[in-house]
N, C-alpha and C positions, 0 to 999 in steps of 0.2 A: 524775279530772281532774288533769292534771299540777300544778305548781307556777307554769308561765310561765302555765298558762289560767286559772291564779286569779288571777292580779294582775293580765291582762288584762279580767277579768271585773270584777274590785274597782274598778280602773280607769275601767271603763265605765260603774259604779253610780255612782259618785264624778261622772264628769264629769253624767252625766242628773241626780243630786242637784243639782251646781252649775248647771245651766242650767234646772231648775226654779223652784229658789231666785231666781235673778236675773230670769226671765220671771213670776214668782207673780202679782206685781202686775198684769201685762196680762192673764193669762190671767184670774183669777179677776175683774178688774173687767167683761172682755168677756163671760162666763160670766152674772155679773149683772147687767147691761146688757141681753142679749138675753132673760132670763126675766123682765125687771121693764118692759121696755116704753118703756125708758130707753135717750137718746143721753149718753156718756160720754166728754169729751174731756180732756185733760189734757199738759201739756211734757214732764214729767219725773214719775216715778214711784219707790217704793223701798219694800222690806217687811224686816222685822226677825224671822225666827221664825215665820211665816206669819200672825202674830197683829195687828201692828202695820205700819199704811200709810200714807207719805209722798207726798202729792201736790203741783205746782208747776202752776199756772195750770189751776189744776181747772175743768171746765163738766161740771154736767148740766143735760139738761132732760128733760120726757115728751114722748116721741113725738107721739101725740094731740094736746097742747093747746100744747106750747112751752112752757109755766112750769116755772122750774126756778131755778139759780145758778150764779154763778161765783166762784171763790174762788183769792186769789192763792196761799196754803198750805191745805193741809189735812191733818190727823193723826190717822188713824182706828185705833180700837185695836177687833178683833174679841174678844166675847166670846159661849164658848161653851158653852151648859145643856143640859140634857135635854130634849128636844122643840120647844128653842127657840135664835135665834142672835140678840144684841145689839149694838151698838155705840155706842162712846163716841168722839164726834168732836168737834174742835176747827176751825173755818173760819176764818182768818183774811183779811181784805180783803175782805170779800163782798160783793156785789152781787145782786139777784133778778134773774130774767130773765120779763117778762109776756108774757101773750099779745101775738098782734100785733094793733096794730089798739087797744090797751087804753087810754085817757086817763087820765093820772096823776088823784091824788084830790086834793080841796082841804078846805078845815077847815070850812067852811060847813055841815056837816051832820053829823050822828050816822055815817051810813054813811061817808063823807068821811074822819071823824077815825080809823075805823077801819081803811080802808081803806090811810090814808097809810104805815102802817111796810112796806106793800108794794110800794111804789112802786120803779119802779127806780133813781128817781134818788138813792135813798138806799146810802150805804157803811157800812157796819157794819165795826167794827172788830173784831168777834169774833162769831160767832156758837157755842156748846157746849151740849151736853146728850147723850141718849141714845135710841135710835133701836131697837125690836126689833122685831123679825121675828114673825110669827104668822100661821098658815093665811089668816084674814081680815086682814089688811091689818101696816101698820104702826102701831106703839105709838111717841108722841112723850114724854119723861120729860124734865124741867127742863130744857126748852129755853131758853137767854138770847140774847137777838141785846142787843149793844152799839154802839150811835152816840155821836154830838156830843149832837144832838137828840131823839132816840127812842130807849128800852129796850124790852124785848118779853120777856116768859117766856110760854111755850105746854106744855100737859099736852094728850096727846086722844088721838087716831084716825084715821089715814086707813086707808079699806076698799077694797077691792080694786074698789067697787062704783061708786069716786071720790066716797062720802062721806064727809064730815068730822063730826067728835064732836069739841070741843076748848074748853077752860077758856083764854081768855085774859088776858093783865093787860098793859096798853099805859102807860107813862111818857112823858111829853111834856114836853120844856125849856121856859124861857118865852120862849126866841126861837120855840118851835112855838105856845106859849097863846097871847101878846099876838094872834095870827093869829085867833084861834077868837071867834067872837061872842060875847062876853058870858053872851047866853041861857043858849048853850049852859056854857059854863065853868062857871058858878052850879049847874044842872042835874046834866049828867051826868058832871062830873069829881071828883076827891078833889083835894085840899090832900098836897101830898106835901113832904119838909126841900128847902130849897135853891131853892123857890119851881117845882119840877116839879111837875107834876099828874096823875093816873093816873085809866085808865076801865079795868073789868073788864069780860068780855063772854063769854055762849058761844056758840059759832059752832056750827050743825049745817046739815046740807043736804047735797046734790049740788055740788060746786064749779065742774063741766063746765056747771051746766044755769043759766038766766036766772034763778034769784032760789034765795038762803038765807035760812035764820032768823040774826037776831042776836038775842039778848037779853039782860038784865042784871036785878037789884032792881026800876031804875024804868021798865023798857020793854021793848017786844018787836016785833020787827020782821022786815017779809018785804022784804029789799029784792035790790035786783039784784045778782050775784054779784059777792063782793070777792076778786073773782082775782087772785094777785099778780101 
């Protein structure tokens, strides 16, 4: 190979290198989009080292059902193990997106109060945690969604099977309690600094199908699915 067909050739790696690079983001989001079942929209895109990804007016949702999010930024940093792929993202500006068709929840009831941090009409000002990949489903790890009114940490499961497995612990301001009947307050809330209040809860079930379990210490419950 001459001298001129190697710099043509170097040339040639170099630019495919550079338009990899620059394309990574759409290629690999479209990649997992189409294997996961997932509609994936977003403005503006950008990756750092193939490791680390910048998105500007992010939306996903699932195909099947429509719930899903949208989020003004988002900062996804892939990590990668042996047999398994992880990632640690940051949402900023978020919004849920529900079924259609879904009526927002109201605080009148056990399912109600649980139901509410899903609501869409709520903006979260950060939502982070960690998010892995496994044959059967995904693994949710220190999940924090942050409001005005409502905090949210989630650990659990979702399975490929569209059930859920998941430890929840919900924070509620007192502009959300003063809402909440009494009964209830007294009952199945905790006393938290700063006059917020918190209900723990484990969610298991089908999330697609008409009713999951919730329960906690003092109850257990089959009620109609708390889709976000």
């Amino acid at each position: 190979m001459g001298k001129r067909t190697r710099y043509i050739a170097a040339a040639a790696v170099l630019a495919l290198a550079a338009v990899l690079y620059i394309f990574a983001a759409d290629i690999m989001v479209r990649a997992f989009a189409a294997a996961n079942g997932l509609d994936i929209a977003y403005k503006d895109a950008g990756n750092v080292w193939f490791t680390r990804f910048v998105f500007a007016d992010l939306r996903v949702a699932e195909r099947k059902s429509g719930v899903g999010f949208s989020a003004e930024a988002a900062d996804i940093r892939i990590r990668l193990r042996k047999g398994s792929i992880s990632a640690d993202f940051n949402f900023r500006g978020v919004r849920l997106i529900r079924e259609k068709g879904a009526r927002e929840s109201s605080y009148d009831s056990i399912d109600g109060l649980v139901a509410s941090p899903f609501a869409s009409s709520w903006k979260y000002e950060t939502i982070s945690g960690t998010a892995e990949r496994r044959e059967d489903g995904l693994i949710l790890k220190d999940v924090r969604a942050v409001s005005d009114d409502i905090r949210l940490s989630v650990n659990g499961a979702l399975h490929k099977d569209a059930t859920v497995d998941a430890d929840i612990m919900i924070y509620f301001s007192p502009n959300i309690t003063r809402k909440v009947p009494e009964e209830l307050t007294k009952v199945v809330l905790t006393d938290e600094p700063e006059g917020w209040k918190s209900i723990s809860v484990k969610l298991n079930g089908n999330y697609l199908a008409p009713s999951i379990q919730l329960s906690s210490k003092l109850f257990r419950l089959n009620i109609r699915s708390v889709s976000p």
